[in-house]
N, C-alpha and C positions, 0 to 999 in steps of 0.2 A: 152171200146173203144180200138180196135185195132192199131198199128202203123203201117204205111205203110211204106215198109223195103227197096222199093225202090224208095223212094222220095228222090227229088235230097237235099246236103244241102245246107242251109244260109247261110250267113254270122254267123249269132249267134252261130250254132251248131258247122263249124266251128273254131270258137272263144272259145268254151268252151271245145272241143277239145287237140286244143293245148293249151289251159288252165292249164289245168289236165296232161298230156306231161310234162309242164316245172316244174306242180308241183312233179310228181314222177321225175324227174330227177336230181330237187333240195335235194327230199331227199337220192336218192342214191347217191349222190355226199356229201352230209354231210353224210353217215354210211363210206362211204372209206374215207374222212378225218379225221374222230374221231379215226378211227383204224390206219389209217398211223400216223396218230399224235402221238398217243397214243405207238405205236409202236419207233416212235423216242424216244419217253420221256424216255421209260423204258431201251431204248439202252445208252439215255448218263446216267442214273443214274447207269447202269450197270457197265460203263464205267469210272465212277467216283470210285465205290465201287472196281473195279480191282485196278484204280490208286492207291488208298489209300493201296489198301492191299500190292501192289509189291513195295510201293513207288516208283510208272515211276514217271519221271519228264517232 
């Protein structure tokens, strides 16, 4: 059975749609928070491991 490519959409198609949108968007907003995260973390332990070695205060 063929789909007809230019039938108009529903509601449903629609809806499932932006469905699928918010779910890839959820997940590239969690790959850049885990890497910004992850990026801070290693900056303050960085930043610990100088402190410790120069003794800053």
């Amino acid at each position: 059975m063929k789909t007809n490519k230019n039938r108009r959409k529903d509601d449903s198609d629609i809806f499932k749609s932006q469905s699928l949108m918010s779910i890839k968007r959820r997940k590239i907003i969690k790959k850049v928070l885990m890497v910004l995260l992850t990026a801070s973390a290693i900056a303050v332990v960085a930043a610990c491991f100088i402190s410790t070695i120069f003794d800053i205060q």
